[in-house]
C-alpha positions as CSV (number, residue, x, y, z in Angstrom):
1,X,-7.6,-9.7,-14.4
2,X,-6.3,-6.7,-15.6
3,X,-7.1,-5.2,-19.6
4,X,-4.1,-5.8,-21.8
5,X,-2.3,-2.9,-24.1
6,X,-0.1,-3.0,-26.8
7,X,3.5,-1.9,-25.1
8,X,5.9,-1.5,-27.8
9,X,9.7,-1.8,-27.7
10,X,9.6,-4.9,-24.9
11,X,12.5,-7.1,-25.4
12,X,12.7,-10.7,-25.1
13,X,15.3,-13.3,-24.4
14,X,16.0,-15.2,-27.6
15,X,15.4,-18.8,-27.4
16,X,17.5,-20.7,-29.0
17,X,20.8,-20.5,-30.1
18,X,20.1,-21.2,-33.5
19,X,18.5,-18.0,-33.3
20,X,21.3,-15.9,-32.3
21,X,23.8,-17.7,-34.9
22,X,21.8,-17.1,-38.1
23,X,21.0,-13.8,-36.6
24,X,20.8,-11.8,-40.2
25,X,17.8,-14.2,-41.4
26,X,15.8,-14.3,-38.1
27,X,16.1,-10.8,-37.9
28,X,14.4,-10.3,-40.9
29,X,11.8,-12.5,-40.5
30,X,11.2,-11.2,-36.8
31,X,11.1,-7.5,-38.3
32,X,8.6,-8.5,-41.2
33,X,6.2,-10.4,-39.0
34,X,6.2,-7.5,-36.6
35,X,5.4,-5.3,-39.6
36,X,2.4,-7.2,-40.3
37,X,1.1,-7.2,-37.0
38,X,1.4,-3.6,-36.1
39,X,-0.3,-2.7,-39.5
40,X,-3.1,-4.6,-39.2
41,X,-2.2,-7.6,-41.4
42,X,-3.5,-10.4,-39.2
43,X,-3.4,-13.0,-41.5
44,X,-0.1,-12.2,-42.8
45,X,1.2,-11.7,-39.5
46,X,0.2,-15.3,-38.2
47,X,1.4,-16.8,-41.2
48,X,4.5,-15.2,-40.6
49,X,5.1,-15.9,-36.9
50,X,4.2,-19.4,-37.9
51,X,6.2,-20.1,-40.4
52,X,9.6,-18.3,-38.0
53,X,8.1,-21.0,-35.8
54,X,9.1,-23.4,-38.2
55,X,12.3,-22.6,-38.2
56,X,13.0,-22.0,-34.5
57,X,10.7,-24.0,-32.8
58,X,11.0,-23.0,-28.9
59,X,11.0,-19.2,-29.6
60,X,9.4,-17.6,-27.4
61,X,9.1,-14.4,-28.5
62,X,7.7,-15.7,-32.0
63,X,4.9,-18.1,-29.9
64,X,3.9,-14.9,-27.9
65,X,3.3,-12.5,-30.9
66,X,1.5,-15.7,-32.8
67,X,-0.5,-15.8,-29.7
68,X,-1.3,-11.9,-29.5
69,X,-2.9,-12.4,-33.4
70,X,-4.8,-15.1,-32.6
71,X,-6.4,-12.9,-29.2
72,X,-6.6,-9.7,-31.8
73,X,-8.6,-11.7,-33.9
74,X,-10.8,-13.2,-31.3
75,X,-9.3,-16.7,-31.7
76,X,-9.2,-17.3,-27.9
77,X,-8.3,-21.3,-28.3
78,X,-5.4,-20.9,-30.8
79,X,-3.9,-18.7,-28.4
80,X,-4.5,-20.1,-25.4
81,X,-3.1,-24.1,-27.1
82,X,0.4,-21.6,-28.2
83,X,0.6,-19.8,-24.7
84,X,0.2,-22.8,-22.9
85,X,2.8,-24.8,-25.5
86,X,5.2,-22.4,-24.8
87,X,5.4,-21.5,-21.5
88,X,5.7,-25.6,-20.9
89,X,9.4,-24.5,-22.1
90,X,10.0,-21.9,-20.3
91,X,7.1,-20.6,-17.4
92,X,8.7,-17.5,-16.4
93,X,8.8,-15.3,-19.8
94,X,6.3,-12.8,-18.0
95,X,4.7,-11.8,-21.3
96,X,3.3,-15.2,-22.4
97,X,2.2,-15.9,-18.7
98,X,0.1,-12.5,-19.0
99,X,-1.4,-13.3,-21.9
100,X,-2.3,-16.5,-20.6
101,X,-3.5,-15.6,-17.8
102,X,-5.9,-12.8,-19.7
103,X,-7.6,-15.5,-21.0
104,X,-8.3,-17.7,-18.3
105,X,-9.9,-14.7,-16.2
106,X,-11.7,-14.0,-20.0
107,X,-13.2,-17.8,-19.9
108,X,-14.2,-17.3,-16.1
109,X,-16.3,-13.9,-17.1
110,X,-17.8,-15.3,-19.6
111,X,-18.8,-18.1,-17.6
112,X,-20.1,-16.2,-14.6
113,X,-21.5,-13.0,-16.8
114,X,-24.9,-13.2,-14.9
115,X,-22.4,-11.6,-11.8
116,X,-22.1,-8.3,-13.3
117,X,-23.5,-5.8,-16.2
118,X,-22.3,-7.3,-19.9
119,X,-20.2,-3.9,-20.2
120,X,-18.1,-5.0,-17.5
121,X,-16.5,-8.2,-19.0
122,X,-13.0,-7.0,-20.3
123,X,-11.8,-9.0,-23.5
124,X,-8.2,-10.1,-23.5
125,X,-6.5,-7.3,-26.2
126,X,-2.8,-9.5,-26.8
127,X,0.4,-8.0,-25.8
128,X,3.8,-8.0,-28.8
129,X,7.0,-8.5,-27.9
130,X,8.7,-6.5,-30.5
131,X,12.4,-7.5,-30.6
132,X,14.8,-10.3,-29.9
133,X,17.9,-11.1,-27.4
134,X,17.7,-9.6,-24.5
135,X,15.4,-10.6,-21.3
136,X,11.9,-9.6,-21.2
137,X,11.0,-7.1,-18.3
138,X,7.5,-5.8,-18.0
139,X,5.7,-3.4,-15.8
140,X,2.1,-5.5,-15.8
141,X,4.5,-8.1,-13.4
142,X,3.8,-6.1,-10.6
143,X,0.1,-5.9,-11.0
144,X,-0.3,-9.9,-12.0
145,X,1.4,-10.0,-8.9
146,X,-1.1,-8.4,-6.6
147,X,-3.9,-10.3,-8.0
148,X,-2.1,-13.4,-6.9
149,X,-2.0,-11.8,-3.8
150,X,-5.8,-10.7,-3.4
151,X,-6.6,-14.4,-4.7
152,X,-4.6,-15.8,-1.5
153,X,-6.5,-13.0,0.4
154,X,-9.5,-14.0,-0.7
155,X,-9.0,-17.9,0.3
156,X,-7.9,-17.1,3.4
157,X,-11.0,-15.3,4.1
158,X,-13.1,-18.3,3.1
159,X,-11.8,-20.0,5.5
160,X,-12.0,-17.5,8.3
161,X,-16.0,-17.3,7.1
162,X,-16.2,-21.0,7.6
163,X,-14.7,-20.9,11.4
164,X,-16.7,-18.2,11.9
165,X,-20.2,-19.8,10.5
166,X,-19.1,-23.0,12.6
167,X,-18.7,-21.6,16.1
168,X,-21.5,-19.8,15.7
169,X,-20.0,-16.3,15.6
170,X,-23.0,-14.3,14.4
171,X,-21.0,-11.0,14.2
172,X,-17.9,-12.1,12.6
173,X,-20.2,-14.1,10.4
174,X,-22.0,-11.2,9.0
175,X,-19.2,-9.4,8.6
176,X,-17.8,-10.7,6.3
177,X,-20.7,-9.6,3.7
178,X,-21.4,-5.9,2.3
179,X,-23.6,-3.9,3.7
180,X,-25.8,-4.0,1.2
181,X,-25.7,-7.3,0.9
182,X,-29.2,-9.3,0.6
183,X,-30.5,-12.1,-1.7
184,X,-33.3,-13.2,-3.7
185,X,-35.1,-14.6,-0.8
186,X,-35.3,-11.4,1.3
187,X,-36.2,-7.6,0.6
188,X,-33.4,-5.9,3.0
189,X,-30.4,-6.3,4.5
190,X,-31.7,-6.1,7.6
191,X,-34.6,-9.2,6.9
192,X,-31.7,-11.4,5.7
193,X,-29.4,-10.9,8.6
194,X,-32.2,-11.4,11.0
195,X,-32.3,-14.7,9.2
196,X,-28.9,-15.4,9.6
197,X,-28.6,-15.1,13.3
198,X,-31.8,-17.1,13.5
199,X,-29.6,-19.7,11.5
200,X,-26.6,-19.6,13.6
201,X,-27.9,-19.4,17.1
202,X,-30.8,-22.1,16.8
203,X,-28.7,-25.2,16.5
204,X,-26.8,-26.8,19.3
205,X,-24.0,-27.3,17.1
206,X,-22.7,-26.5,13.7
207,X,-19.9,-28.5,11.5
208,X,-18.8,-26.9,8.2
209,X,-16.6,-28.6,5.8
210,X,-15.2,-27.3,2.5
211,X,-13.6,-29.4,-0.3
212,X,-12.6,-28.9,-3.5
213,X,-12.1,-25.0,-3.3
214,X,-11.2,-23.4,-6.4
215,X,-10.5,-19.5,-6.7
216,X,-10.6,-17.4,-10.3
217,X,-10.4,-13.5,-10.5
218,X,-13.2,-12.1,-12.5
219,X,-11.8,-8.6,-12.3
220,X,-8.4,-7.6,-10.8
221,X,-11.0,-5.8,-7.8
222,X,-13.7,-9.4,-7.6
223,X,-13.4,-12.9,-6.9
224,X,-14.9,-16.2,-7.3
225,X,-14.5,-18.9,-5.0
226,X,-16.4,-21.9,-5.7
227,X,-16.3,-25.5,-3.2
228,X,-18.4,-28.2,-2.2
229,X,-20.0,-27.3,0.9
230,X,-21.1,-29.9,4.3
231,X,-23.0,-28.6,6.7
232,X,-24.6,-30.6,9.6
233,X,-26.1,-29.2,12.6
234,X,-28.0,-31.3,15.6
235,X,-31.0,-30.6,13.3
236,X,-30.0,-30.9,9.8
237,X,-27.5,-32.1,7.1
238,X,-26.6,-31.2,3.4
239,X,-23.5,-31.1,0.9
240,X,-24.2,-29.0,-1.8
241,X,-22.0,-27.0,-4.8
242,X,-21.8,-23.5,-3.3
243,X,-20.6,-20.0,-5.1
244,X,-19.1,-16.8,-3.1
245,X,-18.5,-13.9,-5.2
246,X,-15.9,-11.3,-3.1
247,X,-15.6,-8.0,-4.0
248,X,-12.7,-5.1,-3.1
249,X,-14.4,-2.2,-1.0
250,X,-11.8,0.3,0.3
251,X,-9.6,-1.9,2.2
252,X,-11.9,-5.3,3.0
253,X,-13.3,-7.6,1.1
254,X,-17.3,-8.8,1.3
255,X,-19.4,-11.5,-0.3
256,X,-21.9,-9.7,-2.6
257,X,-23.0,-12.8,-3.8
258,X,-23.6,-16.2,-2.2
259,X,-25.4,-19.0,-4.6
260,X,-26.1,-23.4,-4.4
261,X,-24.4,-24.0,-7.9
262,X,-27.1,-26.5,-9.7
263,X,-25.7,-28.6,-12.5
């Protein structure tokens, strides 16, 4: 997922109407917990955004900034228990749902760090919303947007690899990792695709069934799709935990990483 930045001035719908009536006194404290968190006063600011939460209970705005403090400071579970509280009332404020999601694609690095250089897992940075009572637009939409997209992509292609594996379509098959692509097992490309189409051709038949198929972005440009994997030829049979790794390459996407998950 994409690195968050502050983005000052974004407005938000206000979210209740108690809000709007005492208007004067939420103001105030809206203004004076953003004060603390621009300035550096994390402790103050949370305080703050906690106790306006007090008082106004489903808004939004205030649950998103208390959430931004708690990522500033590293405190990944507060802010994921008030994202997730809030956007239960409303799922479509775009701000909450970005931070959110920042998170979830933070876990899922961390998880899966072994994938890539250390340098390359982004921590989530928290996003304010700065003032009340008006609807919350935000440029990042777009971009969430197309990662959604790339993660459909991506499953799709799974699924076109599995056809492809099945009726023993060596070149589509291969295709559909890098070029470079090799593993552990073998010291070129070119030994481990030999191995392959000694794989695919050999049996008389080949069934391949997926199940359980989940798909997380590790960066807005790599994805992980992990699924329980049956295979059974005319001359063996297995179900094991299996890991694809897809990354963006110009304008295709290839496996650069294919593992039996062992828990």
């Amino acid at each position: 997922m994409t690195l968050l930045v502050f983005v000052w001035g974004v407005p938000v719908m206000a979210a209740t109407t108690e809000a709007v009536t005492n208007g004067d006194t939420y103001q105030a404290r809206f203004e004076q917990a953003i004060q603390a968190s621009q300035t550096g006063q994390l402790d103050d600011a949370i305080q703050s955004w906690q106790t306006l939460l007090k008082a106004y209970p489903n808004d939004l705005a205030a649950s998103n900034n208390l959430a931004a403090a708690y990522i500033k400071q590293g405190h990944y579970d507060q802010a994921q228990q008030v994202l997730e509280a809030a956007l239960n009332a409303d799922p479509k404020i775009a701000a909450l749902r970005k931070n959110l999601n920042q998170i979830y694609a933070y876990q899922a690095q961390q998880a899966y760090q072994s994938v890539f250089e250390t340098d390359q897992v982004e921590r989530p940075k928290g996003q304010w919303i700065l003032s009340a009572g008006t609807e919350l637009k935000t440029p990042e939409q777009a971009q969430l947007k197309q990662v959604e997209n790339h993660m459909k992509r991506v499953a799709d292609l799974v699924e076109n690899w599995r056809q492809a594996w099945a009726n023993q379509q060596v070149a589509a098959y291969l295709d559909f990792y890098a070029p470079d692509y090799s593993s552990r097992d073998y010291p070129s490309h070119q030994a481990w695709s030999k191995s392959r189409k000694r794989s695919l051709t050999r049996p008389a038949f080949i069934r391949i069934q997926l199940d359980d198929v989940s798909v997380v972005p590790l960066t807005p440009e790599t994805i992980q799709v992990t699924f329980w994997q049956a295979y059974q030829s005319n001359t063996f049979k297995d179900r094991v935990r299996k890991k694809l790794v897809w990354q963006h390459r110009g304008d295709q996407w290839h496996i650069v990483q294919e593992d039996v998950i062992y828990e």
